[in-house]
N, C-alpha and C positions, 0 to 999 in steps of 0.2 A: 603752353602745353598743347599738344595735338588733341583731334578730339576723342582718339583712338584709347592716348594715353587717359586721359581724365575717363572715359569708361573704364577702362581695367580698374584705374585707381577707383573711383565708387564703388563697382565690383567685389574690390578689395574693402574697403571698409565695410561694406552690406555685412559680405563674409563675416568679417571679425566679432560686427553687430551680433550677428547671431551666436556663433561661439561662445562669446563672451554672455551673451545672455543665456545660452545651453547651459555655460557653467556657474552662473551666478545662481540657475533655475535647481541644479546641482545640489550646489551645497547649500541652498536656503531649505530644499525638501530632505535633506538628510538632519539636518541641524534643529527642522521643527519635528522630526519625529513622523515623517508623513511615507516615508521610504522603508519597506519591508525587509525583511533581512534577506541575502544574495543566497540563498543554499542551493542552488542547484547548476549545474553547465552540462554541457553535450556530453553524451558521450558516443564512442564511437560504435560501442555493443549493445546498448540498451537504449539509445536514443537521450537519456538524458540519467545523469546520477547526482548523489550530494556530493557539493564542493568540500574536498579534505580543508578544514580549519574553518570552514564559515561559520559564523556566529550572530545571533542577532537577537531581539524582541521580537516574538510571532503573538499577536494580540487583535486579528481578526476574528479567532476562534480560539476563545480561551483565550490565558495571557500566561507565556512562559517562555523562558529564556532559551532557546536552540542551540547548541554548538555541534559542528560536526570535528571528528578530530581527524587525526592524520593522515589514514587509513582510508576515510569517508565515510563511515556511517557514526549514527548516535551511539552515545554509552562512554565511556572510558576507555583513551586507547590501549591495546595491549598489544604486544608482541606477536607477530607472526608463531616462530617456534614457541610450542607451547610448552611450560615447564610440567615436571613430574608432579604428578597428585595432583593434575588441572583436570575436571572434566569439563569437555566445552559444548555447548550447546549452540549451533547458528540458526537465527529464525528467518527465514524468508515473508517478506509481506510486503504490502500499499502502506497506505497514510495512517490506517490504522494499526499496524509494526511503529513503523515512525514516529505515532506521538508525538507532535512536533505541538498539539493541542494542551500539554501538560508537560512541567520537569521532568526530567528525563529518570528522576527515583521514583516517580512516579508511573511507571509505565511499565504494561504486563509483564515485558522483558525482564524489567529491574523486581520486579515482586514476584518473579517465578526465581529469579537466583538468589533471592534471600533465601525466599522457602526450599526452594533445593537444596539449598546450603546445610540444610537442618533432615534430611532425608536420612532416613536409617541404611538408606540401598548406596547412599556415595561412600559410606565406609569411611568416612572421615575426610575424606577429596574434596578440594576447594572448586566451588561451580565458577565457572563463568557464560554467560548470555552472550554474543552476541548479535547486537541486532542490524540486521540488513535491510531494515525494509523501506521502502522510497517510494513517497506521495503518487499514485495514479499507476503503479506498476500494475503489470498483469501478469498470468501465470508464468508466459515467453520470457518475460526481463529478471523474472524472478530465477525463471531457470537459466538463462544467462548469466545472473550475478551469481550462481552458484559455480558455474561453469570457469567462471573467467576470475571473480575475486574470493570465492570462498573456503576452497581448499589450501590456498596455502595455510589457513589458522589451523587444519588437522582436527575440524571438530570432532566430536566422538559422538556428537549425536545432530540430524537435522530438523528441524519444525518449521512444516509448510501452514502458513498463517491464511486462509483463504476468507478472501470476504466476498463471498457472495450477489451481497447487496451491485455490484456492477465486475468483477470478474471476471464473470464468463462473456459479458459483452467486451469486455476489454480485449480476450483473446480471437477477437471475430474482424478480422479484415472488413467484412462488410457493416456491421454493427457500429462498430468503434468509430469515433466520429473526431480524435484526436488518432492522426497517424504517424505522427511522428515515433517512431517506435518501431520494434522487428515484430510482424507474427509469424507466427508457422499455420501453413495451408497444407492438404493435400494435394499432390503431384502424384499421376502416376498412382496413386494407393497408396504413395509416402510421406511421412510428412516432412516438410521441409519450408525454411525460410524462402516468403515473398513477402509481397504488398511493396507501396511506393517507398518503404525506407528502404528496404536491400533491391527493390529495384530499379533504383533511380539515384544516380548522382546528383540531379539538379534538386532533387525534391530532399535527399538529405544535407544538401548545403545549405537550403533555406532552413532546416531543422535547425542547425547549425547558428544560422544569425539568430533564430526565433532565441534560443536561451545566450545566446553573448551578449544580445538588447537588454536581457534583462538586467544585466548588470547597471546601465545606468536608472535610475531613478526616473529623471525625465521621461525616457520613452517607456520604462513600467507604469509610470504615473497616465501617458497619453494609450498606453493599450487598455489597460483599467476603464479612462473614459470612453474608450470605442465601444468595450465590453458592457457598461452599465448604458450608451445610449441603445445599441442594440437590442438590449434589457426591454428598456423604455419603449422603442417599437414595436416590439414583440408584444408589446401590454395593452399597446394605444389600436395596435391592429393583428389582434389575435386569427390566426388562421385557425378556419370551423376543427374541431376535435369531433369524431366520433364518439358514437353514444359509450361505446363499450369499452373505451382507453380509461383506464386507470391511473387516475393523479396520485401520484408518490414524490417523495422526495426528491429533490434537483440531482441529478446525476447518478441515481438509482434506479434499478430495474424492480417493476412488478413481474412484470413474463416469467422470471423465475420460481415464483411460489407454485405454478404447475407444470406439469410434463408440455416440452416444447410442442406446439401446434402448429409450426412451417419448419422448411428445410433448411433456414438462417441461422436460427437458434437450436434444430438438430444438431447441424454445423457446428456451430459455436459449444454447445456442448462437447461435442465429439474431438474436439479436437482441444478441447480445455482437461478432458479427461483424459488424453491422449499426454500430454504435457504432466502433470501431475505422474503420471505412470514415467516419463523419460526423468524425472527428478527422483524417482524414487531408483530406480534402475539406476542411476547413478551413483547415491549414496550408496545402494547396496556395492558397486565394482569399487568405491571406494573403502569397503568396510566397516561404514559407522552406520548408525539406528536411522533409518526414515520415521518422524511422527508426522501426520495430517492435525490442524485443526480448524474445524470452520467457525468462524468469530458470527456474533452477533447482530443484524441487520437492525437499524433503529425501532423499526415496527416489530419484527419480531420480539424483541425484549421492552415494550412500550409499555409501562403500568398503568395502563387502562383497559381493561377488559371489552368494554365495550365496544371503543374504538376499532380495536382489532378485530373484533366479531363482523361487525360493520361491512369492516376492508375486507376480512374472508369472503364474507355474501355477497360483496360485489367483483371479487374474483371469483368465484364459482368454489372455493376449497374447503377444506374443512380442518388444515394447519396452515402456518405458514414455513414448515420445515421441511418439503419437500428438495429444496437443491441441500441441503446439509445430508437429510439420509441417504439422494444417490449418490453422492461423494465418500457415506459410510458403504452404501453399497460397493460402490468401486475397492473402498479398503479391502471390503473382506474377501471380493474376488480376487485379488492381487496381494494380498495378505502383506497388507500394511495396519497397524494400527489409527482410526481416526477418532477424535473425541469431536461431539460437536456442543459448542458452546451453548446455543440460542435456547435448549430448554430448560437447561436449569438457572439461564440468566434471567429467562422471563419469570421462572418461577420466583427467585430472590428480588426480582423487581415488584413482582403483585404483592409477593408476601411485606415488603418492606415500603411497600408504596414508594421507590428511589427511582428519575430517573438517571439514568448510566451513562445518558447521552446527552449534550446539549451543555450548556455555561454560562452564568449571568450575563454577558451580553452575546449569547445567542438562544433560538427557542427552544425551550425542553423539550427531551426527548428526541430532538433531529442532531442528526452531525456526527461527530466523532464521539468516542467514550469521552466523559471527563471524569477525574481522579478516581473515585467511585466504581467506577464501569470497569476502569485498568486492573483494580484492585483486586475485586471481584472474578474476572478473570485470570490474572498471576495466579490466584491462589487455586481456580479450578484447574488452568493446566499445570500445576506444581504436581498437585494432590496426584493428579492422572496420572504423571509422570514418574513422580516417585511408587508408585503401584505398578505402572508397566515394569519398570526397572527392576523390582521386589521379584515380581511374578516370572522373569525373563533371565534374571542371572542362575548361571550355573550354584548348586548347591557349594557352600564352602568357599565363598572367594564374592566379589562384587562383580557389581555390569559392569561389563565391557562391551568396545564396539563392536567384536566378533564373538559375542558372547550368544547364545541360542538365539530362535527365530522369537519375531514376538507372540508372547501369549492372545489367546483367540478371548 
């Protein structure tokens, strides 16, 4: 054999070596349990959505079984065309829409259509929820998935899920530190789609490979180890912090409890409120109900009094409900209805000494709602719900989507 040929041939078995050990690495990390369930791929409008049919164990936070159906999001599939005596309700939201943290009878979506169900304003009409909402979205994606998959179910009513707690950074080109995603910037005084996902083909290809990797195990299992050594760096050689930055939660914003103080987060306001107004304008040209609801931030609803006092005195405030009122403020400029959740969850948390948030194996009171938290919510924006509805129908007949404007 030449010596040309016996290289190729090692070559070739190296190759195989590794394949073969790819795949053995494979199915030994799916078989112990150590591989996360695949819910999510590219997409081509939102940067990334849930995979129709994926299913799995989600037990880093909280422990409960995922499935996404046909369609792509959680809940139970239904039917595009809706039948008679359906009212349909679609929620827009992030991770905390998603509940991927708890069973999915478990989650606000599914305990506002019990209780809806039982509303005196549905007039006997069978509710259905659905929920749209997908892990790390922001205002943009959410008005996209409205845009692109949510009209064809013909809901009859919309609810914008906002969470605060990182939102408005999410909708900031310069803030948001995961770009894979569409934002809308101003141009010109307009706003419109940039940043590197619509402006860039090479940077949206690599988006692209970033969620098809995750399909194997293996290289989710070796990005994980980059992510926790990077961790690990970041601990052993902390770069100096300013006296006046405020430690909060991992991937939460404090900057929000006051009125923005640079033109970043003017920005990002401005244009997060800007977007909320184009979802709402929409639903109105499509003639179903716009609702706002701003969800609960861990700290805000944290049953500890003190702690939060604490946090306020060294943000300089004197609540922590400031981005939830100006978003009630923007309602009633633009007369939309907005409920905001945060004071009367905090209030049922001090009263009840419950945290809302958190799961035995994660810390109380940080993270997503767990069952508790969901619950607690369902039933406040139910209650809301069936009240605007009361308040809002024509005398003599139920709500409808083109039924009067919402009550003030």
């Amino acid at each position: 054999m030449s010596r040309a040929k016996r290289i190729f041939a090692n070559l070739g078995l190296a190759l195989f070596g590794v394949l073969f050990a790819l795949a053995l690495g494979e199915v030994a990390l799916r078989v112990c349990g150590f591989a996360g369930p695949d819910l999510y791929n590219y997409d081509y409008w939102r940067g990334w959505g849930l995979r129709a049919g994926a299913a799995g164990w989600q037990r880093s936070e909280g422990d409960a079984f995922v499935s996404i159906n046909r369609y792509g999001f959680r809940g139970p599939a239904v039917a595009p065309a809706k039948p008679a005596g359906v009212y349909r309700i679609a929620v827009l939201g992030d991770s905390f829409t998603e509940a991927q943290q708890v069973n999915y009878d478990q989650s606000f979506c599914a305990v506002m259509q019990r209780r809806l169900g039982k509303c005196p304003a549905m007039d006997g009409r069978k509710v259905q929820v659905l929920d749209f909402g997908v892990d790390g979205y922001g205002t943009a994606q959410e008005y996209l998935t409205l845009r692109h998959f949510v009209w064809k179910f013909s809901p009859d009513a919309v609810v914008l899920a906002i969470f605060t707690g990182n939102d408005i950074r999410n909708n900031s080109v310069t803030l948001e530190g995961d770009k894979c995603r569409p934002f809308y910037i101003y141009r010109d005084g307009k706003l419109a789609l940039g940043g590197p996902f619509d402006d860039s083909a090479m940077f949206r290809l690599n988006c692209m490979a970033r969620f098809e990797s995750r399909r194997s195990a293996v290289l989710d299992l070796v990005g994980s180890l980059h992510g926790y050594i990077m961790d690990i760096r970041r601990r052993l050689h902390p770069k100096p912090v300013p006296r006046h930055v405020i430690h909060t939660e991992r991937g939460l914003d404090s900057t929000i409890y006051a009125a923005p103080a640079d033109r970043v987060w003017r920005d990002a306001w401005a244009v997060t409120e800007a977007e909320i107004e184009m979802i709402h304008q929409s639903v109105a040209r499509h003639g179903a109900r716009f609702l706002a609801v701003t969800l609960a931030n861990p700290m805000q609803d944290l049953p500890e009094p003190a702690i939060r006092a604490r946090y306020m005195k060294q943000l300089g405030v004197s609540n922590l409900f400031y981005p939830d009122f100006r978003i009630k403020a923007l309602g009633e400029r633009d007369d939309f209805p907005v409920l905001n959740l945060a004071p009367p969850m905090q209030q049922y948390a001090d009263s009840h000494h419950a945290f809302l948030h958190g799961f035995p194996n994660t810390k109380p009171g940080n993270g997503h709602w767990n069952a508790e938290g969901h619950r607690v919510a369902g039933r406040l924006i139910a209650a809301w719900m069936c009240q605007y509805l009361a308040d809002s129908q024509p005398r003599g007949g139920p709500a409808t989507a083109d039924s009067a404007k919402p009550a003030r």
